[in-house]
N, C-alpha and C positions, 0 to 999 in steps of 0.2 A: 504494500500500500504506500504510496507517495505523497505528497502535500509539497506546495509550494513555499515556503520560508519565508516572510512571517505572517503570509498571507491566510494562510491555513492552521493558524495558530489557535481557536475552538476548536477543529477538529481532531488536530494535533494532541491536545489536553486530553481531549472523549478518549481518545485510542490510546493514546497511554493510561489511563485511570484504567479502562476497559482493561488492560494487558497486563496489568499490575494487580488486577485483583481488588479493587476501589469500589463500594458501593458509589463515590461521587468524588466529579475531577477534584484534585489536590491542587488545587492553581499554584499555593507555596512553593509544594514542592520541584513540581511540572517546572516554573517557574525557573526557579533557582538552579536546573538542573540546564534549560537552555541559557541561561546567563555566564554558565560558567563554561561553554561552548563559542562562547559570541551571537549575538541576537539578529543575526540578517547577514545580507549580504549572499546567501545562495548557498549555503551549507548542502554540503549531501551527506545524513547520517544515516547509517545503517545500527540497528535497535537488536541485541539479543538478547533475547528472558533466557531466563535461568535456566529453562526445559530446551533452551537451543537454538529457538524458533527466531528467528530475524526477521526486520521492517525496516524499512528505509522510509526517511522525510527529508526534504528540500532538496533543491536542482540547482539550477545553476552555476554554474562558476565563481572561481575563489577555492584556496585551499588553508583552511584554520590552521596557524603555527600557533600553538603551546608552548608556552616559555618552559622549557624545563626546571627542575629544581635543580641546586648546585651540589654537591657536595663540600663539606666546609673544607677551608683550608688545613693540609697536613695531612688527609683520611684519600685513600688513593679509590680510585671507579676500575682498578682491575681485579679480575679473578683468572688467579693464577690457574695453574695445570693439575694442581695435585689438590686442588677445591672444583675440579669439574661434577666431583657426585654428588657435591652440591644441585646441580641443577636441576629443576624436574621434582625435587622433591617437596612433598608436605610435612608441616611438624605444628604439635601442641604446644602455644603459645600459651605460658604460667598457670597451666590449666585448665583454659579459656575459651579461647576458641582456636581452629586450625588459620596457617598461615601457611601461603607456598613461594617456593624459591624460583622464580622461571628461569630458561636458559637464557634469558636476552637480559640480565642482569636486575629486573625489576622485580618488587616484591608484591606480595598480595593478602591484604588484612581485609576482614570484615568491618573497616573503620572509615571516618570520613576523610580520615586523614589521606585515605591513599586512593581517593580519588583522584582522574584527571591526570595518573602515572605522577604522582608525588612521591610515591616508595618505592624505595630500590635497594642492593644491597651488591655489597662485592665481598672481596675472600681474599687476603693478601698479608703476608709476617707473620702469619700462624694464626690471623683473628678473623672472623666474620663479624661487618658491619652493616648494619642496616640502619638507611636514613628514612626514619619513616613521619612521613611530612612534618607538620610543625612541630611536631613530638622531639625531632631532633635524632640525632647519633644514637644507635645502641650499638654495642663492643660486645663480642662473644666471642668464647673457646670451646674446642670441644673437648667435650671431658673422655680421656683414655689417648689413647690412638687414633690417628686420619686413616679413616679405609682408603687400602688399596685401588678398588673401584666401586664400583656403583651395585651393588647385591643386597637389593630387598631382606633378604631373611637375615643376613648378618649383618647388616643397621638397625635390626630390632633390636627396641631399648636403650637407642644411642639418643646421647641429651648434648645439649649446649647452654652455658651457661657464663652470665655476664651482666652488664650492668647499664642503663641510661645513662651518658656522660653526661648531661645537661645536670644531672642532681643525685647520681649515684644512685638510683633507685633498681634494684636487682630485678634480672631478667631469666629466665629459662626457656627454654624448648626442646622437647622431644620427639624423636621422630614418628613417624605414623605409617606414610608408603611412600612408590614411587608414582608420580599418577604423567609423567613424560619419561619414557621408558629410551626416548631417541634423544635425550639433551645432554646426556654423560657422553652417549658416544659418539658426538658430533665434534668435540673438541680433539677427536685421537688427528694425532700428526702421521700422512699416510706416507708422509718421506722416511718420518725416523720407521716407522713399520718395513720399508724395504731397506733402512739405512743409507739413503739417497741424501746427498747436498740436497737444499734447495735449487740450485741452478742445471739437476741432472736432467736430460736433454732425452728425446724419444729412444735412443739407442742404450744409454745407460738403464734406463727405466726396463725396457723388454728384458736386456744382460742381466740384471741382476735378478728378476722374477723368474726366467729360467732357472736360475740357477736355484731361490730357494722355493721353488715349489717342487724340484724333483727332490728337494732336502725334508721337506715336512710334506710330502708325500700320504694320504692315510694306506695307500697300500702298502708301504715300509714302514709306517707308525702306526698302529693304530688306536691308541693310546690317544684319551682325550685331548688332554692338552697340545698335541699335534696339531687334530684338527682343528682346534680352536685359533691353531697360530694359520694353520693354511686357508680356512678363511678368512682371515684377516688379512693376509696375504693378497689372496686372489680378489676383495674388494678394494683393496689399495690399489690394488694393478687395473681395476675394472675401471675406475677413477681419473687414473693420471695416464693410461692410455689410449680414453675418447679426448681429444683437441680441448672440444667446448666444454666437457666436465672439468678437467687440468685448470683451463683459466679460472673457472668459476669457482673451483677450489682455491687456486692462491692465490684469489682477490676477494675470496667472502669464505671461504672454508667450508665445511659438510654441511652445513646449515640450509646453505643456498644451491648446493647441489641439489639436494632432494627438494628445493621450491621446484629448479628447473627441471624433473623429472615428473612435477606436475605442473608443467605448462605455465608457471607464476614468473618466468623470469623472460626482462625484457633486453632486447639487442639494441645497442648504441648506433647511433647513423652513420650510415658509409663517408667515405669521404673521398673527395674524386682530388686528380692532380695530374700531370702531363710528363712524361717519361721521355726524355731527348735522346736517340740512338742513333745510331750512323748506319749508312745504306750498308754499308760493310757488315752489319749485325745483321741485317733482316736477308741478308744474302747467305751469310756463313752460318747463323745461329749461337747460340752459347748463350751463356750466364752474363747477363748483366748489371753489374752492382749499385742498388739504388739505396738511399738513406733517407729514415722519416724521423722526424721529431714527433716524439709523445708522450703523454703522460702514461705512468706506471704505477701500480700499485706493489707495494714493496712486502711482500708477505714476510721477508726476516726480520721486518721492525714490529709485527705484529707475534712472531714467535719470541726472538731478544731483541729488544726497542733500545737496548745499552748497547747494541754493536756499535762500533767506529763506522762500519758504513753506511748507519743509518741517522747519524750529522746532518745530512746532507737532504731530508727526508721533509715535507711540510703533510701537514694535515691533509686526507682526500676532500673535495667537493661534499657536499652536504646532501644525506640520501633522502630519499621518499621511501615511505614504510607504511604500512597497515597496522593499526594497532588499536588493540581492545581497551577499552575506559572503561570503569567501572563508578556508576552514573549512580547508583543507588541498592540496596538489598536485591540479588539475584536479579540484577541488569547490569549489563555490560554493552558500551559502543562502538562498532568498528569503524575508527577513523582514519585517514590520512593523513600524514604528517611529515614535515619537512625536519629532519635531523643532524647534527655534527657526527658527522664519522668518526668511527675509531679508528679509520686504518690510514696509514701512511703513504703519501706518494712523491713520486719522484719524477724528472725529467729524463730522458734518455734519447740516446740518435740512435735507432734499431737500424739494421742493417738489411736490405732486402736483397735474395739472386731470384735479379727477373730472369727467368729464362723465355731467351726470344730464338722461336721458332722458323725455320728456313721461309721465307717466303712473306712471312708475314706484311700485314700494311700497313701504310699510316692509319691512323683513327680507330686501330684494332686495340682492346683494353684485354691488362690484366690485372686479375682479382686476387688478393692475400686477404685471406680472413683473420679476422681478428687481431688488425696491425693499426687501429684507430687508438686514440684517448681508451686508458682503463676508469671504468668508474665499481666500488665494491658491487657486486651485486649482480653484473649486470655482463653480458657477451659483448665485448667490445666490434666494431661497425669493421665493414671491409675496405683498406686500402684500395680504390679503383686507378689503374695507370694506366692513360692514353699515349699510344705512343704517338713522336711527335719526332719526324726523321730530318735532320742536317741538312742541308746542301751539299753535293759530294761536288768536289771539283772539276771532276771528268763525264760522273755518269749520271742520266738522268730517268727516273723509273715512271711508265708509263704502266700503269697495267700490271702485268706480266714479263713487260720487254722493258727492254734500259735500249736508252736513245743517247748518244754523244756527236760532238763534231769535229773534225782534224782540218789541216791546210795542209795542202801538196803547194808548187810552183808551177808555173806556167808548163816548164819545161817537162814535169812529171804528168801534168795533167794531156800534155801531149803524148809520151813516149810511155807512160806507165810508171806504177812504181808500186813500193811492198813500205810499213810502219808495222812495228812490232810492239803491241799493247797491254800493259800487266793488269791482268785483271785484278778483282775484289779480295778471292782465294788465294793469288798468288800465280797460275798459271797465266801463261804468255801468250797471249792471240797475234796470227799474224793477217793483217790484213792489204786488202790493194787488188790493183789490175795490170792488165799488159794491155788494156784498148785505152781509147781517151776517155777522161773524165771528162763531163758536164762543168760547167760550176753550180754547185748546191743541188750535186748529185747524191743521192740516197743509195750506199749499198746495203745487203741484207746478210747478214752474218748470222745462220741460224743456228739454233741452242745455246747463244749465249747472251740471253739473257737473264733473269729474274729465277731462281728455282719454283716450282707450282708451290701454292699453299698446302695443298691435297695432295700433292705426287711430289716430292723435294727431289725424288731422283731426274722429274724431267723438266725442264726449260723453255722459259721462253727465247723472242727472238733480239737480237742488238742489232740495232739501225744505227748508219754512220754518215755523216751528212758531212761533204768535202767541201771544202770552201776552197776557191783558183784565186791563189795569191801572183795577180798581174803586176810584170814590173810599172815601177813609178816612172823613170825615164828607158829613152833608145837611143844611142848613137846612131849616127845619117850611116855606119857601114852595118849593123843591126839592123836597122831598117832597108837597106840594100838586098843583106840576103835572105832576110823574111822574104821580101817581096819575091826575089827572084824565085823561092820555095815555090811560093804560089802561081807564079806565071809558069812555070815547067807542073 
């Protein structure tokens, strides 16, 4: 059901009251819940109760930015590697009520406080903190040992406990389940899983999965833990050896793979540009080396952000995200939202081998995927390069055939003569006659022109256009024995 924004603002109240369970609209409430959204302007909100069910009200255009809350100064927004089982989980808050940890760093209270994504929480120097809105800082430890991973049954009766820093008021929580079974394992790094640099290259990547999947083999192990490692194994290799899943890993990590395997993840715009090669390329072929400036996303500042070469490194662009608000008792809103990245990027000159194909022509394009701007998130756009061919000195391509022009002398063009021509390749054409030339006679040299687009073994044809260089002056005995030629 839709409504126009704020035009439809009775009916808007009715169908919330109606959806909430209200013998009669709550204008207060109703109220207060669109104020703290922003009152106009073309909002598109999407509505889900508690049972799942979604609504959508307002159209238009405009996209609501939410000021985030900050974290105070000194208290760090990261969650380290070894608090990923943190993620995903729920826990009894001082006996109270449940509270859950999501993987995207935010937290979730049955309070007013953590409407509007005001609570969040990170995991970092052996403490979990949670900023939960005006309430301020809470500080916790877990009492015992940090699990190894993420296992439901041996988290039972695991507690955390610590205090409100605003006035030392003690805090507890206990575990309860996991109710995101996919947010622990979204943080595994699928490099160190095959022991890959970050910068290992499609050859390294295949080399080394050969090698350990004939090692953890279940038909030589069979022994659980084997297989446990050879899946793990062969999803990392499943990963980093489709193109578009690889970037989308180390520019947004597992998280955004599995958006992109349901069809949520959007591709960056191509970008076109003009490719300058010499007739000699589209004749011979070969690799030609082109270079682009673009931005990168630095995934070793997002594993160690303390590298030396990530100095050098600024903030990504700012993303767009979907995200659920929690608007009142078992309602929550899916919005859009304009965010600050956490990932780091970089400038670089990539380096491209055009390979240009025999025959090829002007105004023919080639396409490199995914050599545009990185942005997290997202399939970067295709490099498009038109080529765009020199002036050659001598030869000039029509078609299929190359067309040039030479000068004989008067006296050649009478008596004959023979020029011997280095082609494109390198072999030597010999051309000429033994009758007289014309001036801006055309002879026809065939097969040596152009190689076919479709056939490179066969050729076109080379046209030679002569031009009869006549002396400037004659001597009166020059002129005597012409003449005489002619009268005999």
């Amino acid at each position: 059901m839709a409504f126009s924004w704020p035009h439809a603002w009775p009916q808007a109240v009715l169908v919330l009251a109606a959806l909430l369970g209200s013998p009669r609209p709550t204008a207060a409430f109703i109220e207060e819940i669109f104020q703290q959204f922003g009152g106009g302007g073309g909002q598109q909100f999407h509505f889900q109760m508690g049972d799942g069910n979604v609504f959508e009200m307002g159209g238009g255009g405009g996209r609501q930015k939410v000021k985030p809350i900050k974290w105070p100064k000194g208290v760090s927004d990261k969650i380290t590697k070894k608090y990923s089982w943190l993620k995903g989980t729920e826990w009894n808050w001082n006996n109270w009520r449940n509270v859950k940890f999501q993987k995207d760093g935010s937290f979730e209270a049955p309070t007013s406080d953590c409407q509007r994504d005001q609570c969040k929480w990170s995991a970092n120097k052996g403490k979990v903190f949670i900023l939960w809105g005006q309430a301020g800082v809470h500080e916790l430890e877990v009492v015992g040992e940090l699990p190894a991973e993420q296992d439901q049954k041996k988290m039972q009766g695991m507690s955390m406990r610590g205090r409100r820093t605003s006035d030392g008021e003690s805090c507890n929580a206990v575990f309860q389940r996991v109710f995101d079974h996919e947010a622990a394992a979204l943080d595994k790094d699928l490099y160190e899983i095959l022991g890959l640099q970050d910068d290992a290259d499609e050859a390294d990547i295949k080399k080394v999965y050969r090698k350990l999947s004939i090692k953890y083999h279940p038909d030589k192990n069979p022994d659980e833990e084997s297989k446990r490692k050879f899946a793990e194994i062969r999803d990392a290799y499943e990963v980093l050896n489709d193109p578009d899943k690889k970037i989308l890993y180390d520019t947004g990590g597992l998280e955004v793979v599995k958006k992109a395997e349901k069809g949520e993840i959007e591709k960056g715009e191509d970008s076109r540009t003009n490719l300058a090669v010499k007739l000699e390329e589209l004749y011979n072929g070969g690799a030609h080396k082109a270079r682009v400036q673009r931005r990168i996303v630095c995934r070793g500042c997002r594993v160690k952000p303390d590298s030396p070469k990530c100095q050098g490194c600024q903030r990504c662009p700012d993303e767009i995200r979907m995200v659920n608000r929690q608007v009142g008792p078992g309602m929550f809103m899916q919005q859009q939202e304009q965010v600050q990245s956490k990932e780091k990027c970089k400038q670089e000159t990539a380096e491209i081998d055009a390979q240009i194909e025999k025959g090829m022509r002007e105004g023919e394009s080639l396409t490199f995927p995914r050599m545009t701007d990185q942005r997290p998130g997202m399939i970067p756009g295709s490099v498009i390069m038109t080529l765009k061919v020199a002036k050659h000195s001598v030869f000039e391509r029509r078609g299929d055939d190359l067309h040039m022009n030479t000068q004989v002398s008067l006296r050649e063009a009478l008596l004959g003569w023979t020029k011997s021509i280095k082609h494109m390749d390198g072999h030597t054409l010999e051309i000429g006659t033994e009758s007289v030339t014309r001036p801006f006679q055309v002879l026809k040299v065939q097969g040596e022109g152009m190689p076919l687009r479709d056939d490179p073994a066969s050729f076109g044809d080379l046209y030679v256009k002569v031009e009869v260089i006549f002396p400037k002056t004659m001597t009166s005995s020059q002129q005597e024995k012409i003449s005489s030629i002619f009268e005999s």
